[in-house]
C-alpha positions in Angstrom: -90.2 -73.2 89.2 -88.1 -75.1 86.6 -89.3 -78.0 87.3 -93.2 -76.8 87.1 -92.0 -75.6 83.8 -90.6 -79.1 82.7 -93.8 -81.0 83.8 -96.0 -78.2 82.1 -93.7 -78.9 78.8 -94.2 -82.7 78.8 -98.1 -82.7 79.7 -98.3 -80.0 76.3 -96.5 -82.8 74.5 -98.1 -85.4 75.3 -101.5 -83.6 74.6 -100.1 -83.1 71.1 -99.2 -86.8 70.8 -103.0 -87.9 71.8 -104.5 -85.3 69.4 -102.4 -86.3 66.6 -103.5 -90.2 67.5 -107.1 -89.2 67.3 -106.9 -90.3 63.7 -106.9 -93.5 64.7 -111.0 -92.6 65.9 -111.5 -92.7 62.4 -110.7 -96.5 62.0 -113.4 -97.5 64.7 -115.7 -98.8 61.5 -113.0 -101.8 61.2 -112.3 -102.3 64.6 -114.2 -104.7 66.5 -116.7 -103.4 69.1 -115.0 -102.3 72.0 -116.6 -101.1 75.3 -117.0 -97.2 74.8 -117.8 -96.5 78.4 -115.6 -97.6 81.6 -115.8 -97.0 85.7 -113.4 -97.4 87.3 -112.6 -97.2 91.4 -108.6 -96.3 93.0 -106.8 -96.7 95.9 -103.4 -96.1 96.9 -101.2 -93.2 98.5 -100.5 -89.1 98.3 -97.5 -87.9 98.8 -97.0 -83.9 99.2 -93.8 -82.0 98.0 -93.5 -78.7 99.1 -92.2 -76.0 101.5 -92.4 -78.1 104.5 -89.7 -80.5 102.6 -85.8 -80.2 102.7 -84.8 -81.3 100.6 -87.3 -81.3 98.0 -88.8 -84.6 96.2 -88.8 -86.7 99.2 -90.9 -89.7 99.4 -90.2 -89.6 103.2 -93.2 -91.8 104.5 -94.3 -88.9 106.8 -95.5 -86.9 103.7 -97.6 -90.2 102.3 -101.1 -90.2 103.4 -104.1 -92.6 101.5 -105.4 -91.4 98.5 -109.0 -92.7 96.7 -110.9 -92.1 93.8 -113.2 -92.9 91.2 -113.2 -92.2 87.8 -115.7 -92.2 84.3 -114.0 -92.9 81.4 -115.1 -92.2 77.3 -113.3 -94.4 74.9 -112.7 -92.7 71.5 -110.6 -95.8 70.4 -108.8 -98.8 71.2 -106.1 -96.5 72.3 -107.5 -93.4 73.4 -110.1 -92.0 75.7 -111.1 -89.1 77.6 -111.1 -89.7 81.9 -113.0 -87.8 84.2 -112.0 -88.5 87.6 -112.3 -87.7 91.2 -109.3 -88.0 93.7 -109.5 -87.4 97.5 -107.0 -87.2 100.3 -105.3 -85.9 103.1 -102.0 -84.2 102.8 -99.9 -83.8 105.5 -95.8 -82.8 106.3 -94.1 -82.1 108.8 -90.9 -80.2 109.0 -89.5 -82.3 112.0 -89.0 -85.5 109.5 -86.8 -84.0 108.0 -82.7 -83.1 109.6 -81.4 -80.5 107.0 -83.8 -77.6 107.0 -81.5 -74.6 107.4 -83.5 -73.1 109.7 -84.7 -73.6 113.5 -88.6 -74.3 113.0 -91.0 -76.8 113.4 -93.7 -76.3 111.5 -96.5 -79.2 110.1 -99.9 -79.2 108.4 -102.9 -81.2 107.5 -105.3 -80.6 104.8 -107.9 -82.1 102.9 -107.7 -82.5 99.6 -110.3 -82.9 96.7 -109.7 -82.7 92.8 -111.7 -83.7 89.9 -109.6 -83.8 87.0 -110.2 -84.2 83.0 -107.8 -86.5 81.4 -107.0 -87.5 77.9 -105.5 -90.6 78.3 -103.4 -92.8 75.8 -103.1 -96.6 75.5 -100.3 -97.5 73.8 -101.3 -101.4 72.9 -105.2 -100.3 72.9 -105.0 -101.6 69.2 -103.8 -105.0 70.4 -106.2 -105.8 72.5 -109.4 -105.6 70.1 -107.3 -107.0 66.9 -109.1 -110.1 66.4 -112.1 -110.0 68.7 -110.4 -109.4 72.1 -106.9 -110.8 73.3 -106.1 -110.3 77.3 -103.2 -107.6 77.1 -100.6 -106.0 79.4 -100.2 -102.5 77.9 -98.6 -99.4 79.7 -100.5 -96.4 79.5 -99.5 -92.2 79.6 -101.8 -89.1 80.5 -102.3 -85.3 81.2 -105.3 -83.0 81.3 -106.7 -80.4 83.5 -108.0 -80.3 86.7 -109.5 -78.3 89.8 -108.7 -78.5 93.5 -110.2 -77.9 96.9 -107.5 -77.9 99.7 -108.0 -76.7 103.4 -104.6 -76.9 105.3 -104.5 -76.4 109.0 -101.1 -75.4 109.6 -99.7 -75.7 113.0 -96.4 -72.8 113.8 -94.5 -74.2 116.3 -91.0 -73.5 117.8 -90.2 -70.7 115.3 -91.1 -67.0 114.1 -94.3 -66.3 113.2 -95.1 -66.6 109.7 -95.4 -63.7 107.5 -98.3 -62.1 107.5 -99.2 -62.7 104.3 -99.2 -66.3 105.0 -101.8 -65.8 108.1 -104.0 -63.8 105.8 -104.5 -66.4 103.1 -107.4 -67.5 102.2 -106.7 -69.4 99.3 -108.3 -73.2 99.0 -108.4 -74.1 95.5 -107.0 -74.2 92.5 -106.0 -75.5 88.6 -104.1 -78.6 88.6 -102.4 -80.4 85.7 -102.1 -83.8 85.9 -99.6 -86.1 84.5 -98.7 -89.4 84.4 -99.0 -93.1 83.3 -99.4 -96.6 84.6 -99.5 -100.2 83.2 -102.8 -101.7 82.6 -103.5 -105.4 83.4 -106.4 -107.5 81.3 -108.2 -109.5 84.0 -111.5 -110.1 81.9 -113.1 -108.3 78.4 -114.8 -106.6 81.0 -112.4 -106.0 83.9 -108.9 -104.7 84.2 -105.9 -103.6 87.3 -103.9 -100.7 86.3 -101.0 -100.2 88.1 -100.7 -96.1 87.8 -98.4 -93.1 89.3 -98.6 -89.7 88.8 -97.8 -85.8 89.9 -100.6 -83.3 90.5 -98.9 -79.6 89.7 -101.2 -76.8 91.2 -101.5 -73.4 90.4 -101.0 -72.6 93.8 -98.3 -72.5 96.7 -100.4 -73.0 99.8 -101.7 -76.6 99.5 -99.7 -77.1 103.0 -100.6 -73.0 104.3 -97.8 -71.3 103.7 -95.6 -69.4 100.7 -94.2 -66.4 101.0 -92.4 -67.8 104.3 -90.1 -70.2 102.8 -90.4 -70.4 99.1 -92.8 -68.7 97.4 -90.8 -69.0 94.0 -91.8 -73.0 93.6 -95.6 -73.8 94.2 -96.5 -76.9 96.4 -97.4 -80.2 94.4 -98.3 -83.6 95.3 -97.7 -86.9 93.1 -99.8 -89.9 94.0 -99.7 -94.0 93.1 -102.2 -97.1 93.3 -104.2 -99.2 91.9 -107.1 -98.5 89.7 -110.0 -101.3 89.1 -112.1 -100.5 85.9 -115.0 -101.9 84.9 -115.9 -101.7 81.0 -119.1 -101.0 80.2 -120.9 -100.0 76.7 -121.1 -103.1 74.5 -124.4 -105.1 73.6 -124.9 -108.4 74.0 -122.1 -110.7 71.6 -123.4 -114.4 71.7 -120.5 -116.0 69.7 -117.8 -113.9 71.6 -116.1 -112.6 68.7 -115.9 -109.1 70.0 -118.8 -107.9 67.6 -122.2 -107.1 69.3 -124.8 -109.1 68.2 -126.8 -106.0 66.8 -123.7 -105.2 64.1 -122.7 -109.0 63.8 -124.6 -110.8 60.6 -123.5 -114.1 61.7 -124.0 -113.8 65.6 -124.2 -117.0 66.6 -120.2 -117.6 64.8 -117.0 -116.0 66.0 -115.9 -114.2 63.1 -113.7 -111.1 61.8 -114.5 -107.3 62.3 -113.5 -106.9 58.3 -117.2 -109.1 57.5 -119.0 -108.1 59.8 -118.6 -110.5 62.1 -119.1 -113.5 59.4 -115.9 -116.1 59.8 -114.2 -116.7 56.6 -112.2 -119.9 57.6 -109.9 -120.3 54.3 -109.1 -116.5 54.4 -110.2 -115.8 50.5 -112.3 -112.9 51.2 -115.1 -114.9 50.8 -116.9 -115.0 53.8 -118.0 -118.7 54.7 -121.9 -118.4 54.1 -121.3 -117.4 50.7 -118.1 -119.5 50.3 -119.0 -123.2 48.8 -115.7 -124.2 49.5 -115.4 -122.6 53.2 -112.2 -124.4 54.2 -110.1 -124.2 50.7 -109.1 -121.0 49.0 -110.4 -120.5 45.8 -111.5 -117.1 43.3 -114.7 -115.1 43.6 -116.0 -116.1 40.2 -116.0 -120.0 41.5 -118.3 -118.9 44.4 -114.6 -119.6 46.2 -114.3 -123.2 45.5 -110.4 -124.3 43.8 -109.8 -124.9 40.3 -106.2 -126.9 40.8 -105.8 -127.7 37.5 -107.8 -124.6 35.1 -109.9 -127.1 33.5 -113.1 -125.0 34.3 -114.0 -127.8 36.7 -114.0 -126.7 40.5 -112.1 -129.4 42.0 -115.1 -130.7 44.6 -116.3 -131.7 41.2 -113.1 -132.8 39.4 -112.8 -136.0 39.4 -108.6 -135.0 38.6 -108.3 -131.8 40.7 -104.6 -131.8 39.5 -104.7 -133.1 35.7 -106.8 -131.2 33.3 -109.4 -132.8 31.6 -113.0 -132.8 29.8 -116.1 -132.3 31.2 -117.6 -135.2 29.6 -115.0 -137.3 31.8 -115.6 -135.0 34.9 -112.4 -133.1 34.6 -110.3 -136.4 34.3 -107.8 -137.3 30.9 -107.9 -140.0 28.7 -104.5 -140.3 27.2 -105.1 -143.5 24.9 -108.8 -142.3 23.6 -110.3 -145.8 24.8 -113.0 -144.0 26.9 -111.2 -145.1 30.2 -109.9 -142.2 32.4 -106.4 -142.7 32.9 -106.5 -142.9 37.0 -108.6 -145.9 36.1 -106.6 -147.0 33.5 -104.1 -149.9 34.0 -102.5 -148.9 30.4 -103.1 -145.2 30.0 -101.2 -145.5 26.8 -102.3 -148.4 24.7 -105.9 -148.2 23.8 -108.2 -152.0 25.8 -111.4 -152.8 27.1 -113.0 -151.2 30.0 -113.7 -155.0 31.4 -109.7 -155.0 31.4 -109.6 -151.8 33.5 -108.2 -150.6 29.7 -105.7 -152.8 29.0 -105.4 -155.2 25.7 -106.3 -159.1 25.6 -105.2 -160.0 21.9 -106.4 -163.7 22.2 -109.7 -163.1 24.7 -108.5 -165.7 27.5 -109.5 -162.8 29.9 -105.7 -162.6 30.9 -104.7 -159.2 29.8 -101.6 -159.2 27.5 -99.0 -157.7 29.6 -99.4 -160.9 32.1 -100.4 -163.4 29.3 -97.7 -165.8 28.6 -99.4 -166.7 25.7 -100.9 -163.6 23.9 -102.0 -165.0 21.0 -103.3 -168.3 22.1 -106.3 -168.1 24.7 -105.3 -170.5 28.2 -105.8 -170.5 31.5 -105.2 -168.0 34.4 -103.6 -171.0 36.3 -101.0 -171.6 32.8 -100.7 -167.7 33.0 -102.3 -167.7 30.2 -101.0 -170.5 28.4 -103.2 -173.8 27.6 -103.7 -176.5 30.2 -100.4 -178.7 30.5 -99.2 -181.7 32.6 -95.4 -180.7 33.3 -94.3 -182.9 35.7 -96.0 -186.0 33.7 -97.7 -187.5 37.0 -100.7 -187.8 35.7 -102.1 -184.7 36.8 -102.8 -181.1 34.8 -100.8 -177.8 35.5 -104.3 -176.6 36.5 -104.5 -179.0 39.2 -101.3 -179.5 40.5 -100.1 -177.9 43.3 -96.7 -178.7 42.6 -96.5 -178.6 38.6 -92.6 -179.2 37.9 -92.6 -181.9 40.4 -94.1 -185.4 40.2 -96.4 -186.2 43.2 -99.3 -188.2 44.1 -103.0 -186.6 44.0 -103.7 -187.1 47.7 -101.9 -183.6 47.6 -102.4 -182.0 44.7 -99.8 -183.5 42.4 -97.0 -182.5 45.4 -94.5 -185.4 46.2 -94.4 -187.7 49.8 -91.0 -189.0 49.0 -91.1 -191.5 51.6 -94.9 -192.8 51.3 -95.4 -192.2 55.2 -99.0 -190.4 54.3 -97.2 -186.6 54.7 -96.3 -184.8 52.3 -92.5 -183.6 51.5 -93.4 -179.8 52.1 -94.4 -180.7 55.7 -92.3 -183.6 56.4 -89.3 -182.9 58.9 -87.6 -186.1 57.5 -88.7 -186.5 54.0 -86.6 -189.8 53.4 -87.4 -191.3 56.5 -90.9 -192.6 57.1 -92.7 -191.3 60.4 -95.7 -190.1 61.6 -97.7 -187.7 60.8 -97.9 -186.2 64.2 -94.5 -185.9 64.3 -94.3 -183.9 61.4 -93.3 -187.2 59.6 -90.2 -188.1 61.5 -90.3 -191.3 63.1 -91.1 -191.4 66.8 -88.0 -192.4 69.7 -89.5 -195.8 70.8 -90.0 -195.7 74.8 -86.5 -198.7 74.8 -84.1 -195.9 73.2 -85.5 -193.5 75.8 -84.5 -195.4 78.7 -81.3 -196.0 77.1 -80.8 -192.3 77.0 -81.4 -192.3 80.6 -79.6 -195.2 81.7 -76.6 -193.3 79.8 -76.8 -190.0 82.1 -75.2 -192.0 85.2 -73.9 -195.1 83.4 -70.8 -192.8 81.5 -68.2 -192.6 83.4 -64.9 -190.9 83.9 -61.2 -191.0 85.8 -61.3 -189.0 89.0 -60.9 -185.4 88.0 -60.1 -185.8 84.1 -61.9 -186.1 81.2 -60.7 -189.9 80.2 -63.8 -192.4 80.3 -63.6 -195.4 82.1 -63.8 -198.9 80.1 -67.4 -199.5 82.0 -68.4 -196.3 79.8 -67.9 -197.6 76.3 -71.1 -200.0 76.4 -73.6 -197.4 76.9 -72.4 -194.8 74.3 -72.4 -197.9 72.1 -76.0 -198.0 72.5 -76.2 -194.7 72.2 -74.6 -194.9 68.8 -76.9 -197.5 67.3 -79.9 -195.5 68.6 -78.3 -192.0 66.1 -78.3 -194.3 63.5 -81.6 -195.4 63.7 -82.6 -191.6 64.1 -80.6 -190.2 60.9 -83.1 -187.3 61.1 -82.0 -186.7 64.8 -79.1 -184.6 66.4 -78.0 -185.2 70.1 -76.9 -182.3 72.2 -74.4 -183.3 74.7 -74.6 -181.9 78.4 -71.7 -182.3 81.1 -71.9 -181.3 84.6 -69.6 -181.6 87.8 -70.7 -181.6 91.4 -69.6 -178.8 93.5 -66.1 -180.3 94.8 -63.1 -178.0 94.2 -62.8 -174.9 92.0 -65.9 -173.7 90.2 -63.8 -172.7 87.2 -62.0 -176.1 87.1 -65.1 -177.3 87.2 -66.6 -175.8 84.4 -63.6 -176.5 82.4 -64.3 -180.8 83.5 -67.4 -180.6 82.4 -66.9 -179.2 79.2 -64.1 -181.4 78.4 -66.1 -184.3 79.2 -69.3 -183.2 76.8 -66.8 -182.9 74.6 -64.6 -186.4 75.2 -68.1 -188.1 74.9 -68.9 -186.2 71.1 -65.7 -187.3 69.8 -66.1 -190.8 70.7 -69.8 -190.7 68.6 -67.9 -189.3 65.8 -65.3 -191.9 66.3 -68.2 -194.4 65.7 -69.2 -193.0 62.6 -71.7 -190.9 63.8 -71.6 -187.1 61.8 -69.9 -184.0 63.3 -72.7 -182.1 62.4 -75.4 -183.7 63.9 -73.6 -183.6 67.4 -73.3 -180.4 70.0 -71.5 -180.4 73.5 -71.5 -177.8 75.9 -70.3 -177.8 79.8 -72.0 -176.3 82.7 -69.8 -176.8 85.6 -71.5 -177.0 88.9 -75.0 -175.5 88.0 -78.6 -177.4 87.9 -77.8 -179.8 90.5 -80.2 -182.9 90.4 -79.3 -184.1 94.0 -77.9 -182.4 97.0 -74.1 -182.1 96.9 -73.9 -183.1 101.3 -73.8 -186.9 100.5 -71.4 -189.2 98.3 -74.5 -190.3 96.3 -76.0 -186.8 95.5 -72.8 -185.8 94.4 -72.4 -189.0 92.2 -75.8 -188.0 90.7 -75.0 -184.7 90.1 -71.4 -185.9 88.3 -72.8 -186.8 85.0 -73.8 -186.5 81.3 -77.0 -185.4 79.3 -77.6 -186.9 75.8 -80.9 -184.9 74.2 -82.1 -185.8 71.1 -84.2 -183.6 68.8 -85.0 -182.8 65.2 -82.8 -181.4 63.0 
């Protein structure tokens, strides 16, 4: 009985809390449109508590049977509508499930069950999911009402006493129910939702399973049920743009927009909705049809030509600091007053150089004197106007720029500008074919002791050569290249053939040939020219590089 008491306590509260939340049915004039009308179709399970469990409240799966429904729901809001549903099913129980019954019987039932119920039922995020149009949303949801059941148990006494005889006498197959309960709701579509719900059934009778006053007629039977509902909104009109907003109550149809206009977008959020907004994408006050005035000039700033910097209309919103009738944005000297033909800046002497790059302000020259009148610096013969190269004497096949050494290219593309050469060379002279096969002779004709680093006398001739072929080339350097063949330790080697790059380079510079235009490096037993199995490749491969190229 207590526990009929506690649910008939909470279902009061609860109806309490729904009626005070019907003032949120006042706010349906600035909520989006909402589907009024839903279906909706259940299946899950029943599960009877009542005398014919010990202990009570067991969810023993020989009291679960399959339970089905469908339901017709009004929406007075977002969050709350009023259900009217239909449940069927068929209880059963069966004392034999159940060990600790305190007494030797076996009694079990089946009845029918049908109950069409009227629910008011709450949905706690309702709100959220019509805020802005509509917004898939996972909201839990609580209800209770009133109902009325039709039951018709077929009780079966067996291996016991006879029921009391007011028990055999009953005729009693229906009765008021109070439902209670909740779920959690599922958005699957605008249009379609999966609620996840559970909830007790509380009759006003005791012989849902055919028997009271035999075992306890203080508590009355009761049932709770769970499964899954599938509902179907229905209601709403046509809405082309999908904003939530029928088309019948949406001015701007054919363009998501907000519930507050009527449907009509207002992009920059002024309050001025975007048809009447000028400026639909910027911010900006009612008396300006919505467009920005940045600066206050009066001037919107689509118009103003200085959206930022006050200014005068007859400038288009722009400042002109100076008063020479320039704006300052296009004024190279927004303080000192100039010509329009000098973007505003002064030219004192009229050279067309403005003053502030004139190196002559007061006497008019040329743009190539920077200003100055036409000179001849360098004294070759040739004006500052024309000469490439004005503080240096040169020749006027370029410009007035110098060829120092006369070999037809001129010194600021001439590699060796003392040194004649040719001009596809980039003026350096070219290494005559006879030095070239000195060069070469030199790679095998330098010798060395066994193992060291000392030349042999037969050595001296061809580095001689060598020398005399630098000096011709003083625009030249040589780069020095030793190698070893692949006898004895690679690291030894390595070392050889450094040494004897090296030994080589000192000898040049002992001949008078410049440190700095000499570099010798060692690479030990690598790029072999001839195969290392015979006396002879490996004689080949025992030598030194001499590579000349421009500095």
């Amino acid at each position: 009985m207590k526990s009929r008491i506690t649910l008939l306590t909470v279902a009061v509260l609860f109806l309490a809390t729904g009626l005070f939340a019907q003032e949120e049915m006042m706010e349906n004039t600035s909520t989006p449109n909402f589907r009024k009308f839903s279906v909706g179709v259940f299946g899950g399970f029943a599960n009877y508590q009542g005398d014919l469990v010990k202990p009570a409240y067991s969810l023993n799966g020989g009291n679960n049977s399959f339970g089905y429904g469908v339901n017709l729901k009004y929406n007075f809001s977002p969050s709350l509508g009023l259900k009217l549903g239909y449940f069927g099913s068929t209880l059963t129980g069966d004392e034999t499930n159940f060990e600790d019954r305190g007494y030797d019987r076996s009694y079990n039932f089946e009845s029918p069950l049908t109950e069409v119920s009227l629910n008011l039922e709450w949905d706690l995020l309702g709100k959220r999911r019509y805020k802005n149009g509509f917004a898939k949303t996972i909201s839990p949801y609580l209800f209770a009402g009133l109902g009325f059941a039709s039951f018709s148990p077929e009780v079966n006494f067996i291996n016991g006493d006879r029921p009391e005889q007011e028990d055999m006498n009953n005729t009693e197959t229906s009765g008021l129910t109070i439902p209670i309960g909740g779920g959690l709701r599922f958005d699957l579509s605008e249009m379609i939702h999966a609620d996840l719900e559970f909830g007790f059934r509380t009759p006003t009778s005791d012989y849902l399973d055919g028997i009271s006053t035999s075992a306890d007629p203080e508590d009355n039977d009761w049932y709770s049920y769970g499964g899954i509902n599938l509902g179907f909104r229905l209601g709403a009109g046509k809405d082309t743009d999908g904003d939530g907003i029928v088309d019948k109550k949406d001015e701007c149809p054919t363009v998501p927009g907000l519930a507050d206009f009527n449907g009509c977008p207002d992009r920059d959020g002024d309050g001025i909705v975007d048809k009447r907004d000028n400026c639909p994408d910027v911010a900006g006050p009612v008396d300006l049809k919505g467009c920005p005035d940045s600066d206050g000039d009066g001037i919107i700033d689509i118009e103003d030509q200085c959206p930022n910097v006050a200014g005068g209309a007859a400038l288009k919103g722009c400042p002109d600091t100076d008063g020479d009738g320039v704006i300052d944005m296009e004024d190279t000297c927004p303080n000192t007053p100039g010509l329009r033909s000098m973007s505003g800046c002064p030219d004192s002497d009229g050279d067309g150089i403005v003053d502030a790059e004139d190196k002559c302000p007061n006497e008019a020259g040329t743009s190539l004197m920077g200003g100055c009148p036409d000179k001849d610096t360098d004294g070759d013969g040739i004006s500052d106007s024309k000469d490439a190269c004005p503080k240096v004497a040169g020749v006027g096949q370029f410009q007035g720029c110098p060829d120092t050494d006369g070999d037809g290219v001129q010194d600021s593309k001439d590699k060796c500008r003392t040194t004649a050469g040719s001009p596809s060379n980039n003026g350096c002279p070219v290494i005559k074919a006879e030095d070239r096969r000195i060069l070469n002779l030199a790679v095998q004709n330098v010798r060395f002791e066994t193992s060291r680093a000392t030349l042999k006398n037969e050595s001296y001739p061809i580095l001689d050569q060598v020398v005399d072929i630098l000096k011709r080339y003083p625009d030249y350097n040589v780069k020095i290249r030793g190698y070893t063949d692949d006898r004895g330790n690679a690291a030894a080697n390595q070392t050889l053939s450094e040494n004897r790059a090296r030994t080589c380079a000192n000898y040049l510079i002992s001949k008078g040939i410049s440190s700095r235009r000499i570099a010798s490096q060692g690479y030990g037993e690598t790029n072999p020219v001839a195969t290392n199995d015979t006396p002879e490749g490996r004689r080949m491969n025992r030598r030194v590089e001499f590579d000349l190229n421009l500095r």
